[in-house]
N, C-alpha and C positions, 0 to 999 in steps of 0.2 A: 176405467179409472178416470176421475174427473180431475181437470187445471191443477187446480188447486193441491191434491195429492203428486201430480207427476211432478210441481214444481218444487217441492221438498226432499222427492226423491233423488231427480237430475244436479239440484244445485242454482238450474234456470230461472230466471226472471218468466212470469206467467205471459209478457210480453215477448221475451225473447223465443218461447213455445213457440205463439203466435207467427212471427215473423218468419222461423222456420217453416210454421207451415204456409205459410203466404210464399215464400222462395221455392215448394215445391217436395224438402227437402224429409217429410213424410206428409203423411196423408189422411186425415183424420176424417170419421165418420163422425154424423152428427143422430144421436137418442129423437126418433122421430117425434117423440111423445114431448120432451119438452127442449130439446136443441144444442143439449150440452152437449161439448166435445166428451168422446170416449176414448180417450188410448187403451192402445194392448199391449202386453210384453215386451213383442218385439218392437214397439216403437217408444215405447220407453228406454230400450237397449241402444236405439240408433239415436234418442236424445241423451243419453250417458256420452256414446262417442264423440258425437258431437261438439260436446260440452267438453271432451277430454282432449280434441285435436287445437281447441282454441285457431282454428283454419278460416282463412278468406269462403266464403258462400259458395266460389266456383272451384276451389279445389277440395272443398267436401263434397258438393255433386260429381264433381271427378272421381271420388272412392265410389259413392252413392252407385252408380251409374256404370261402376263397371271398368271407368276408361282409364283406371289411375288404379294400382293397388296400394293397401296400407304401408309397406316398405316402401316403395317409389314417398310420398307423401312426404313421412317421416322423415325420412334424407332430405329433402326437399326443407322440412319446419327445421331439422338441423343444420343445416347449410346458413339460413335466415338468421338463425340464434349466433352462430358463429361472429356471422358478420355484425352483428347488434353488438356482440363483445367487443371487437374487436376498438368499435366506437366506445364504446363505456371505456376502453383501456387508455384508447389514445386520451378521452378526457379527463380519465387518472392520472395519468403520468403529466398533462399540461397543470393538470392544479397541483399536484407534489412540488412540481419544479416553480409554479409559481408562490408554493408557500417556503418552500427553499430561499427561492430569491431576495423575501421578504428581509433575511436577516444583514441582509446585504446592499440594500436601500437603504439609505440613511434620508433620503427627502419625503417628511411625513406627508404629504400631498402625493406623490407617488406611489407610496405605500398602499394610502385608500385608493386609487384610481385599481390598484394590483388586487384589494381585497373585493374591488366590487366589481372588479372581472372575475374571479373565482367562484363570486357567489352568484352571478347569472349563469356561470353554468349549474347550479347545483337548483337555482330556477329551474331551469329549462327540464332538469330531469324529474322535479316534483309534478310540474306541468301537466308534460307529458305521460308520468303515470298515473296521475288522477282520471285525465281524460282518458286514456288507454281502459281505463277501467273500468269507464262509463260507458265506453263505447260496446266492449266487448259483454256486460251486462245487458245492455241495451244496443241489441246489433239493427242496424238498418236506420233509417230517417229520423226515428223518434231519438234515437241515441247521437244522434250527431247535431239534433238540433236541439237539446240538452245540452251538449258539449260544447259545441261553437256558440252558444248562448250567453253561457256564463266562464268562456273561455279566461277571458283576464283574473277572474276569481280560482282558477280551481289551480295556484300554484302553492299547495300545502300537500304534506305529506299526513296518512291517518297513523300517527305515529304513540298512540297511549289510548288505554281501553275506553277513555271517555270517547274522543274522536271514532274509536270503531264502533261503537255502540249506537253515535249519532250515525254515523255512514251507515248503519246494517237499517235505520229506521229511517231513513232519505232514500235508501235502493226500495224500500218496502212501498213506501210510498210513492215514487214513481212508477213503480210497477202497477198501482189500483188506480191512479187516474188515467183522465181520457186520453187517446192519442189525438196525435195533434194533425190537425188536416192538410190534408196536401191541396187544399185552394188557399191555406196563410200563405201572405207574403213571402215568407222567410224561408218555410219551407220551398217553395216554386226557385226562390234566388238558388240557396243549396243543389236542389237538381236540375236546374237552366242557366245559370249563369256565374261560373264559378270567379268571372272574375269581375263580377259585381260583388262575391263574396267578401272576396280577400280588401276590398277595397271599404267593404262593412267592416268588418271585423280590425283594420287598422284605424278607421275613424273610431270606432267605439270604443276599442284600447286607450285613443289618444282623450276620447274625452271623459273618459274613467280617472285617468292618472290625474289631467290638469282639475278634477274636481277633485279629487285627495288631496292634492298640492295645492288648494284654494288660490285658483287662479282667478283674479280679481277682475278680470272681463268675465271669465265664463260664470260667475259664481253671481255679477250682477245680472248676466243675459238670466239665470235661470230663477231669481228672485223677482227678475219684472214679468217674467214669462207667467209665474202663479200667479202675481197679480194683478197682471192684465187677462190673465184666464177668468178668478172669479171674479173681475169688478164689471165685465162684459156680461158672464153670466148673470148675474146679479141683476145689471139695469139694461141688457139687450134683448127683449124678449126673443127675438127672431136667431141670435146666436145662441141661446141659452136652448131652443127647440135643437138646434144645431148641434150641440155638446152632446144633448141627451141620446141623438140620434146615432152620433158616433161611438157614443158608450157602448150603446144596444149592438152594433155593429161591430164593437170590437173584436180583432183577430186574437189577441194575446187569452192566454192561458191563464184563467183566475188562478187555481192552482198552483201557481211557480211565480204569481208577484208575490211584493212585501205583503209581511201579517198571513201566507201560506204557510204550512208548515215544513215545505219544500223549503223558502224563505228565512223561518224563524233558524232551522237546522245547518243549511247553511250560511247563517249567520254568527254561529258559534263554531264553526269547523274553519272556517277561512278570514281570517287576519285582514285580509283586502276588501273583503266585502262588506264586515264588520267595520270598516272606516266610510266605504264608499256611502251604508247607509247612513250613519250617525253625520256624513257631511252633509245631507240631502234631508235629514232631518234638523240643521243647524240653518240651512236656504230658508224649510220650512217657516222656521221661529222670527227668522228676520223679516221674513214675507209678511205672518200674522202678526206682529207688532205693529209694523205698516197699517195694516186690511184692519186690525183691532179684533178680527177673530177667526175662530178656528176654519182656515180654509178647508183643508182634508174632511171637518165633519159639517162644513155648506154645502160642498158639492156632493157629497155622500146624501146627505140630505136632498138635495135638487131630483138628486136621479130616483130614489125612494120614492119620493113624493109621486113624481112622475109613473111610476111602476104601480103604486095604487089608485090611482086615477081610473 
């Protein structure tokens, strides 16, 4: 049975197949005649389980392998859930008691500072299940560098059939394009240097926000930055070879910028992201007033040209 069939059976992402078998965690023959993978039965059965124990990679090879049975496991994913509750509870009873309190505030200033402690926590829980979600559809590198990617965006909940209908055609399509290489930058930081990470991902939050909040230094840095990009391109021949080279050279993923339809999809699912473009298409307009024309389709043009040469 070929990808394609097993992953409608299992539930799995045709990546997440993959990843499993790259972990070890079965073992697929390849049809000598033209190379596709073939499952059997039973390995369609161990990606059923799989897909059912929702478990870290080292305590399914621990069933896998003999060293862990499925009761020991169990207890074990029940113990985890316990404790997960026990979290959800405590941050039940902190927002009851602070929407209690609220009747009891008479300083409307305090009030909002009390409202919008309540609703970072109920952030924190959309956050986190969005990403949780991505991650366990898409287990291993490619799923964490999807998630820590577009981390500041994905605090929405899929909460009405429109949203789930976009979500089931963003997971489909993550699933059929390329994986993303383990010589990107980004990737190498995730698995080397986690706390070059954390120090990415706080910068990149911080200049997300201050560009929604049209922060009036950062919003001029990134209007002179377009156009001193294209008035160099334009009249520097030697920087303009320079652009092109770094285009060509590019790490990033065409598939998952803007105008992708990774991009366009979530753009209509996520509220934050949905502003962060429309401010960066609002830089744009101020830039091309400036410049007098369309920079986006100069340099779209420059690189084209260059490519039929």
């Amino acid at each position: 049975m070929h990808i394609n069939q097993v992953s409608k059976i299992t539930g799995l992402t045709k990546k997440a197949i993959k990843y499993y078998e790259s972990q070890g965690l079965i073992d697929v023959n390849k049809n000598p005649h033209n190379q596709y993978r073939e499952y059997t039965n039973d390995q369609i059965s161990q990606l059923k389980m799989i897909a059912s124990l929702r478990l870290p990679i080292k305590e399914i090879k621990s069933f896998l392998n003999g060293s862990k049975n499925l009761s020991k496991l169990l207890i074990d994913q029940l113990n985890q859930i316990n404790h997960n509750l026990k979290g959800l509870q405590q941050q039940k009873i902190l927002t009851e008691t602070l929407i209690r309190n609220l009747n009891e505030i008479e300083d409307f200033e305090s009030k909002v500072e009390t409202l919008e402690s309540t609703l970072q926590l109920n952030d924190i829980e959309k956050k986190e299940y969005v990403k949780e979600k991505l991650i366990r559809l898409f287990p291993g590198e490619f799923g964490e560098f999807i998630a820590i990617s577009f981390e500041p965006f994905l605090e929405f909940t899929i909460d009405n059939e429109r949203k789930h209908s976009d979500w089931l055609s963003l997971v489909n399509y993550l699933d059929n394009i390329d994986e993303v290489s383990m010589q990107h930058p980004f990737m190498q930081m995730i698995s080397e240097n986690p706390n070059q990470l954390e120090d990415f991902k706080e910068q990149n939050r911080d200049f997300i926000d201050r560009l929604i909040d049209k922060d009036h230094e950062l919003w001029e840095e990134q209007k002179k930055a377009i156009i001193h990009l294209v008035k160099n391109v334009k009249e520097n021949d030697e920087f303009k070879e320079q652009y092109i080279q770094q285009m060509k050279n590019s790490e990033d993923l065409p598939q998952l910028k803007e105008g992708s339809p990774f991009s366009d999809l979530l753009y209509k699912m996520s509220p934050k992201y949905k502003l962060f473009l429309d401010r960066q298409k609002q830089i744009k307009k101020e830039a091309d007033i400036e410049l007098g024309f369309d920079s986006k389709n100069f340099l779209k043009n420059i690189y084209r040209i260059d490519e039929n040469c």
